[in-house]
N, C-alpha and C positions, 0 to 999 in steps of 0.2 A: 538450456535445459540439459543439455546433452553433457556439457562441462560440469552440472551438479551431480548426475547418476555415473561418473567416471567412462563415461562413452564415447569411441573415438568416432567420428560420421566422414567419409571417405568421398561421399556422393555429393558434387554441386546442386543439383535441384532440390528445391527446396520443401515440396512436396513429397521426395523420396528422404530428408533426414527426418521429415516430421515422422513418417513410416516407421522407420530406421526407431526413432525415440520410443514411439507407440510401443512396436515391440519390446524394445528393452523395458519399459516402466510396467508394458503387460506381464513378461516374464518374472520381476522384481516382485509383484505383488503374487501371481498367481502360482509360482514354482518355487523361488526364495524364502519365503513368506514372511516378507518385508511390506511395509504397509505406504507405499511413495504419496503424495499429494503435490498436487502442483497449485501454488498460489498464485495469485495475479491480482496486484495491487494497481491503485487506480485505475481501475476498472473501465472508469466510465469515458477515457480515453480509446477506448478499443474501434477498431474498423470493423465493414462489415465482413472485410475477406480474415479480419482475428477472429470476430464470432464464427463463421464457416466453420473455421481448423476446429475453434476447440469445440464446436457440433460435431465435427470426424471423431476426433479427439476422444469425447465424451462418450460416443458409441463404440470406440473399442474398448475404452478402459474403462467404462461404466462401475464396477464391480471390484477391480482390481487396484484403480489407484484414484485417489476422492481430485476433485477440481472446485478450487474456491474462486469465488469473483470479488475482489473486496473495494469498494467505491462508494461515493457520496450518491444519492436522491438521483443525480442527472444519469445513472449507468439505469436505473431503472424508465427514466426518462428515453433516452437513447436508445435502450429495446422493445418499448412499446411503440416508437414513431418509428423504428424499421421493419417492427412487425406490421403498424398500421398499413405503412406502405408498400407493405407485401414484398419486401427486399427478398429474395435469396437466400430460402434456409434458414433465415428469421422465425417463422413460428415453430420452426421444427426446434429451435434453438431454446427455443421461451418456453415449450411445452416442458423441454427437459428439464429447466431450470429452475422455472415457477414454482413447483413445490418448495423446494430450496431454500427460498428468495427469506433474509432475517433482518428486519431492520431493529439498528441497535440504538439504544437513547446517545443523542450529544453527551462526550465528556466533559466533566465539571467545568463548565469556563472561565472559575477562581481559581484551578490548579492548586488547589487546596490540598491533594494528597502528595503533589512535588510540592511545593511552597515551605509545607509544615515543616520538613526536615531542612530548610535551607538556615543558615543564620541572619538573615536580612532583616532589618529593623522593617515592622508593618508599612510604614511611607513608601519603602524601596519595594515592598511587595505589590504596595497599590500601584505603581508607578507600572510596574511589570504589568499587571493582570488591563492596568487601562490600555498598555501598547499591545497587548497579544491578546489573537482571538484564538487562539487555538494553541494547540501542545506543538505543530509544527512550528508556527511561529516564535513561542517559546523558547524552542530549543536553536532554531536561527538567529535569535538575541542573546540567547543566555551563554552558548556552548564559546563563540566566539570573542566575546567580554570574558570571561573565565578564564580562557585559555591566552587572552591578552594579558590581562590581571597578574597571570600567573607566570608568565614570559617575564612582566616586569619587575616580578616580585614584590607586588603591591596587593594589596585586601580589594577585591572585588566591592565595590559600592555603590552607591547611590547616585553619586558623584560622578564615580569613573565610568559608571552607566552611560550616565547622561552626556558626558563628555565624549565618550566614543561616539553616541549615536547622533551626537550634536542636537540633544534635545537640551530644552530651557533648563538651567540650573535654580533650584528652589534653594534658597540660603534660609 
């Protein structure tokens, strides 16, 4: 965090750069008038001593710079069995949060709005959408084969697909 706001942190403990941050992102939003956000993807990865911080966290910059949580079903999961279990700062964490909280619809699982613009015959697209369940998976098949494709200077295909991943060849 401190490397995204151009912040040098000079102090070993770890406790004191989070400080050190707070500050800097408090000043950026409320003196600057810069509008900072700190994201936090997969979320539902997080410990209970990450919830804590960004409970500190939350209470300084409440106002000054937005905090996102972004995770599947299980981070909502995750915070309700540490608040059941009365962890540590847990309900004080979930009270600040809860309003917040947006669940968003699954995306397309045809990858219909990538798909459309690709030139791949409909079979080599079925083939795609049957192997990937998601845009990550997606792009973990697709970026990889492309960028081979494209090393050999060959046309990305169906074929060349299936031959990388060593899936069955449909003649």
């Amino acid at each position: 965090m401190a490397e995204a706001i151009n912040y040098k942190l000079y102090d070993r403990r770890i406790s004191r750069k989070l400080s050190a941050i707070n500050v800097q992102l408090y000043l950026m939003g409320k003196t600057d008038g810069k509008k900072p956000i700190l994201i936090f993807d997969e979320a539902e990865n997080l410990t209970l001593n990450t919830f804590q911080m960004l409970k500190a966290m939350y209470d300084t910059l409440k106002w000054t710079c937005a905090t996102v949580l972004i995770g599947t079903d299980q981070l909502i999961t995750t915070m309700d069995r540490l608040k059941s279990k009365n962890k540590p700062g847990m309900p004080q964490f979930y009270r600040r949060f809860k309003a917040g909280i947006r669940h968003i619809e699954p995306m397309d699982k045809n990858f219909d709005a990538f798909l459309a613009d690709m030139p791949f015959p409909s079979s080599f697209k079925k083939t795609i959408r049957c192997i990937c369940e998601n845009y990550g998976e997606l792009h973990d098949f697709l970026v990889p084969a492309m960028r081979e494709a494209d090393e050999m200077n060959v046309p990305l295909t169906e074929k060349f697909f299936r031959m990388k991943y060593q899936l069955p060849i449909n003649d």
